[in-house]
LOKETI-971666 format. One record per residue (C-alpha): x, y, z; residue in three letters. Coordinates in nm, 2 decimals. Each point is the difference from the previous one (the first is absolute). Layout:
<pt><east>X</east><north>Y</north><up>Z</up><resn>ALA</resn></pt>
...
//
This chain:
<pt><east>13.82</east><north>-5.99</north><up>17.70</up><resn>UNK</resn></pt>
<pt><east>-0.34</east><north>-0.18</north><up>-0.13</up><resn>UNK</resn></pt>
<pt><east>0.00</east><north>-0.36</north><up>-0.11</up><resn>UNK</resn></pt>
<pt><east>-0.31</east><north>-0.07</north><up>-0.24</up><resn>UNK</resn></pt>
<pt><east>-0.16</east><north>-0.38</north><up>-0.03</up><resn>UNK</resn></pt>
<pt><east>-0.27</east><north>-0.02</north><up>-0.27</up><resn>UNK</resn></pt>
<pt><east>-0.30</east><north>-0.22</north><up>-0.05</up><resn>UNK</resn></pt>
<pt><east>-0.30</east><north>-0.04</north><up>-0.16</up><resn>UNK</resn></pt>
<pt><east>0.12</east><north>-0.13</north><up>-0.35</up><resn>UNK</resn></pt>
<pt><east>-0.13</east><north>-0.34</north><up>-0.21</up><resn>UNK</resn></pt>
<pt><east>-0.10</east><north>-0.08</north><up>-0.27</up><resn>UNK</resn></pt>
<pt><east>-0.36</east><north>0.14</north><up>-0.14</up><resn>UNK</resn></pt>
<pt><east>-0.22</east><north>-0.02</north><up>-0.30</up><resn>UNK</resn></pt>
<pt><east>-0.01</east><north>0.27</north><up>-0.26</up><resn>UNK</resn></pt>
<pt><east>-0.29</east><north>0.25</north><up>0.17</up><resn>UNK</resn></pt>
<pt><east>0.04</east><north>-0.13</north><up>0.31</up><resn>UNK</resn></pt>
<pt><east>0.18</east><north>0.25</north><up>0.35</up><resn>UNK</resn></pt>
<pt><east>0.30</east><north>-0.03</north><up>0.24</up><resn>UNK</resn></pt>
<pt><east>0.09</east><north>0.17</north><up>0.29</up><resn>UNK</resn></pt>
<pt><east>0.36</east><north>0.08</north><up>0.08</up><resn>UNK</resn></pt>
<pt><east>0.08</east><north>0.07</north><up>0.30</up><resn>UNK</resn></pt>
<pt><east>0.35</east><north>0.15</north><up>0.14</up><resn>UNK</resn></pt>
<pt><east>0.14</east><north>0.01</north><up>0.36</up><resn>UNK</resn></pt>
<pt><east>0.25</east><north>0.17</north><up>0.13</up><resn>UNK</resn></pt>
<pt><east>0.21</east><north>-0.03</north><up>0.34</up><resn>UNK</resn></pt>
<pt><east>0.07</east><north>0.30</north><up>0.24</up><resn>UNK</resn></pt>
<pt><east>-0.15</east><north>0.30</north><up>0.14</up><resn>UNK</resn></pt>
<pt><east>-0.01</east><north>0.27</north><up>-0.25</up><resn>UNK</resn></pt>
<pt><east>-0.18</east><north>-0.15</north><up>-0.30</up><resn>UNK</resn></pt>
<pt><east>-0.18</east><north>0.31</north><up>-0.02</up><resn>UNK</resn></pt>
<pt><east>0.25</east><north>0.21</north><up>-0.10</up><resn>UNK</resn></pt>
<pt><east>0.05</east><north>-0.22</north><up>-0.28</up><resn>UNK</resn></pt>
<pt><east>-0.11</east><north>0.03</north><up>-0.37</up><resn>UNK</resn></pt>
<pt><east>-0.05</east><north>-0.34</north><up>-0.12</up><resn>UNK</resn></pt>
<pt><east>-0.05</east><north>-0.10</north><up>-0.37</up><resn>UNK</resn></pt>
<pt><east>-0.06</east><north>-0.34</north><up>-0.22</up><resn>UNK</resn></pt>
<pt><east>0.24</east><north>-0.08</north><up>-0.28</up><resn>UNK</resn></pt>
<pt><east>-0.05</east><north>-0.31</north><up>-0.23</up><resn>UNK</resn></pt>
<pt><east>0.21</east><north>-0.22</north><up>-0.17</up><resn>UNK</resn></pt>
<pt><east>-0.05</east><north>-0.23</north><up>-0.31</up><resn>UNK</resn></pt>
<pt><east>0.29</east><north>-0.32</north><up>-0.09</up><resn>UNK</resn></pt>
<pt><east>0.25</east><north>0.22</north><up>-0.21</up><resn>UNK</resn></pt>
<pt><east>-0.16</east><north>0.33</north><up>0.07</up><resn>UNK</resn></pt>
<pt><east>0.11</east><north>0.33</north><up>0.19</up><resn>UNK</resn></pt>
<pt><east>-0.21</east><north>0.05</north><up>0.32</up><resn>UNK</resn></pt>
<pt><east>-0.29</east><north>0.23</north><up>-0.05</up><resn>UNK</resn></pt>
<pt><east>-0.15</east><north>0.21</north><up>0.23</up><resn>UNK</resn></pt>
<pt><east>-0.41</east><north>-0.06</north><up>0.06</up><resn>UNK</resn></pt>
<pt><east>-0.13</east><north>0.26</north><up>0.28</up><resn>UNK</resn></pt>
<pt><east>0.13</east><north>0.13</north><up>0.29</up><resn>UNK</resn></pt>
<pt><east>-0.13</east><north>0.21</north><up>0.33</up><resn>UNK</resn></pt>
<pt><east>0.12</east><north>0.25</north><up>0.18</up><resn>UNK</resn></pt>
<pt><east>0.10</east><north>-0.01</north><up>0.38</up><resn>UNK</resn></pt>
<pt><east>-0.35</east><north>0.13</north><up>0.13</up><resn>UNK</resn></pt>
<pt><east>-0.14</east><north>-0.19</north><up>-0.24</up><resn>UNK</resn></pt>
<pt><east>-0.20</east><north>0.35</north><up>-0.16</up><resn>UNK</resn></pt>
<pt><east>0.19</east><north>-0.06</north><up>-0.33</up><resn>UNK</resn></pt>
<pt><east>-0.04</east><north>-0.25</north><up>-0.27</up><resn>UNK</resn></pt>
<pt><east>0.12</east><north>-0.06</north><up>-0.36</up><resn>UNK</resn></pt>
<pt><east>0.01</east><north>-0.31</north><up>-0.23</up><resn>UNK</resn></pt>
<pt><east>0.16</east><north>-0.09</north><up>-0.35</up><resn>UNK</resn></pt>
<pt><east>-0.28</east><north>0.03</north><up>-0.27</up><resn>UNK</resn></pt>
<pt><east>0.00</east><north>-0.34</north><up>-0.08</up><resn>UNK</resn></pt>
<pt><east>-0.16</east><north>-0.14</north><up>0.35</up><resn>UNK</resn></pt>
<pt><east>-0.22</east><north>0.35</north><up>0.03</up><resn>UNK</resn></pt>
<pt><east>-0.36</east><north>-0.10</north><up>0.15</up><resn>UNK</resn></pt>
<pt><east>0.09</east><north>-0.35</north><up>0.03</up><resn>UNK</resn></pt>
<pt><east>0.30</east><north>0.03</north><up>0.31</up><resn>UNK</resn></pt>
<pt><east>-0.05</east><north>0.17</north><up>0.31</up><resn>UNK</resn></pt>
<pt><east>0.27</east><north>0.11</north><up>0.24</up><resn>UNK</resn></pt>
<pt><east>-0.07</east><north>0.04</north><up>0.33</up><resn>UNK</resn></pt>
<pt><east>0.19</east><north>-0.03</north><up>0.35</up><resn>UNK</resn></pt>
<pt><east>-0.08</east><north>-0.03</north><up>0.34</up><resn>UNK</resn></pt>
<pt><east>0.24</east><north>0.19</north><up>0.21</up><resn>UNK</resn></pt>
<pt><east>-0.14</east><north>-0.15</north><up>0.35</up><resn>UNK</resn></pt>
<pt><east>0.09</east><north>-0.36</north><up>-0.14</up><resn>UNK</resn></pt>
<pt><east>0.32</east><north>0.09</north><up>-0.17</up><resn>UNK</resn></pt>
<pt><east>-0.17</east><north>-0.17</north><up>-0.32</up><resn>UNK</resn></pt>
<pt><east>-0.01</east><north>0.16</north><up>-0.31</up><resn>UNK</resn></pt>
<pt><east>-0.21</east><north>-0.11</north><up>-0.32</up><resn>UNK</resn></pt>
<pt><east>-0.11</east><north>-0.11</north><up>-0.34</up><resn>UNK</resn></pt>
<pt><east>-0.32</east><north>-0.05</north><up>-0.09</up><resn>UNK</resn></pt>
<pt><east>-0.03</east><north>-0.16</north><up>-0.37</up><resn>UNK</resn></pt>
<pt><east>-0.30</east><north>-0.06</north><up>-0.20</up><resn>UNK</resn></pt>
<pt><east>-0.09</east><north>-0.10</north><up>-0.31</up><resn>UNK</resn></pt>
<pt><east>0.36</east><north>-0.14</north><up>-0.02</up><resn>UNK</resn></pt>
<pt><east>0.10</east><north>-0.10</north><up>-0.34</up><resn>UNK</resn></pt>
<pt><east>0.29</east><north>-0.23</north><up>-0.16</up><resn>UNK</resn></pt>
<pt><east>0.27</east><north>0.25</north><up>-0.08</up><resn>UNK</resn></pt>
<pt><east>-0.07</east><north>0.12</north><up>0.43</up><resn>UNK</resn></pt>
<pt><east>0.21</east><north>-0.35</north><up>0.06</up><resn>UNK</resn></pt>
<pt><east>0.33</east><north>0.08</north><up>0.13</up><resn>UNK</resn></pt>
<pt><east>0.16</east><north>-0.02</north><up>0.36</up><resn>UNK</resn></pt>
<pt><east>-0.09</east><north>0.31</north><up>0.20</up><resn>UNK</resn></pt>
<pt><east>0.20</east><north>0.18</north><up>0.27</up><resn>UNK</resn></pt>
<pt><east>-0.08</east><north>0.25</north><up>0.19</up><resn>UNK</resn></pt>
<pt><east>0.26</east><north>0.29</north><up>0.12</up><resn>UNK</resn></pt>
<pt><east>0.06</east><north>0.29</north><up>0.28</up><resn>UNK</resn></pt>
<pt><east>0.15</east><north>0.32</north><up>0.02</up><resn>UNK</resn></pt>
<pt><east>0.00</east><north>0.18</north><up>0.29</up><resn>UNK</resn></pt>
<pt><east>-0.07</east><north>0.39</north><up>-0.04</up><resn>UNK</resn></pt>
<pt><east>-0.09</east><north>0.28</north><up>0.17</up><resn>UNK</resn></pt>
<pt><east>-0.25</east><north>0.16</north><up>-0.21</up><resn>UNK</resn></pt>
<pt><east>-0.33</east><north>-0.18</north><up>0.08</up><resn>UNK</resn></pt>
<pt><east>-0.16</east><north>0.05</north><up>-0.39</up><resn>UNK</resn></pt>
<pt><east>0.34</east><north>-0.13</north><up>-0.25</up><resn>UNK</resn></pt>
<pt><east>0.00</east><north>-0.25</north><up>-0.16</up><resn>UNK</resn></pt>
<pt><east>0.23</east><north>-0.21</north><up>-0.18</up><resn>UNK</resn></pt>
<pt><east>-0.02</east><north>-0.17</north><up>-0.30</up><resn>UNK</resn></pt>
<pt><east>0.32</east><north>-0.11</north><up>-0.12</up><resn>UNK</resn></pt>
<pt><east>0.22</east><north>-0.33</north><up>0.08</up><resn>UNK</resn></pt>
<pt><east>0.28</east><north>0.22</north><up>0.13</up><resn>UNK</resn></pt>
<pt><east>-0.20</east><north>0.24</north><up>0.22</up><resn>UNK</resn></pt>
<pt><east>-0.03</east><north>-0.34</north><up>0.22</up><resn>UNK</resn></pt>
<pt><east>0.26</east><north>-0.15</north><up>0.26</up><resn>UNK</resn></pt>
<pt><east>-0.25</east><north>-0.28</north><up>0.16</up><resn>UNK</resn></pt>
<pt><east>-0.14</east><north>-0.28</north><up>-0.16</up><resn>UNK</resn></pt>
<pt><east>-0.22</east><north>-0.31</north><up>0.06</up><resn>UNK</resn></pt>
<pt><east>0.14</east><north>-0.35</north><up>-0.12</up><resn>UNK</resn></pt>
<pt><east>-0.33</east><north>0.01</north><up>-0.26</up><resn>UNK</resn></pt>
<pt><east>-0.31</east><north>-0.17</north><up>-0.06</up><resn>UNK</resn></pt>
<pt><east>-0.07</east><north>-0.15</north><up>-0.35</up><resn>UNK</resn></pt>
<pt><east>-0.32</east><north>0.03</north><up>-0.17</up><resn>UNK</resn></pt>
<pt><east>-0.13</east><north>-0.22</north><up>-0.24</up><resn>UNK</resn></pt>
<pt><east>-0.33</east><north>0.09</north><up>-0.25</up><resn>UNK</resn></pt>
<pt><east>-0.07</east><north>-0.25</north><up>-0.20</up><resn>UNK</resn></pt>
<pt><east>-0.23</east><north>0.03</north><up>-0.30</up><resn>UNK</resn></pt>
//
């Protein structure tokens, strides 16, 4: 089992960058593929990017292409979200998930394919 803590949110201007950062508890975060979801007030929760457990595999919703960059750090149990040129509709609370797997190159991209998740982090662009 993996608990996730997030961090990294606020409130930014319009054209303006956050860092999100997620870490997890325990000894095998590395055999976990992690991914970031999004949530907006009276909206389904959205998936954003997500990694695979070696980290060699990457893929992001169109919408946050070449703007977010997900990352992790398996030696720090810390996985990422790099956002740039962050714009209003990006605001929404963000949570980041795990799944643990033994193929090193999956990854998940839907709600369901998830059992762990972070309490959230809310981000705020304002225009």
């Amino acid at each position: 089992q993996v608990q996730l803590v997030e961090s990294g949110g606020g409130l930014v201007q319009a054209g303006g960058s956050l860092r999100l950062s997620c870490a997890a508890s325990g000894r095998t975060f590395s055999s976990y593929a992690m991914g970031w979801f999004r949530q907006a007030p009276g909206k389904e929760r959205y998936f954003v990017a997500a990694i695979s457990s070696r980290g060699g595999s990457t893929y992001s919703v169109d919408s946050v292409k070449g703007r977010f960059t997900v990352s992790r750090d398996n030696a720090k149990n810390t996985v990422y979200l790099q956002m740039d040129s962050l714009k209003p509709e990006d605001t929404a609370v963000y949570y980041c998930a795990a799944q643990p797997t033994s193929w090193g190159g999956i990854i998940y991209t839907r709600p369901y394919d998830y059992n762990y998740w972070g309490q959230g982090t809310q981000v705020t662009v304002s225009s």
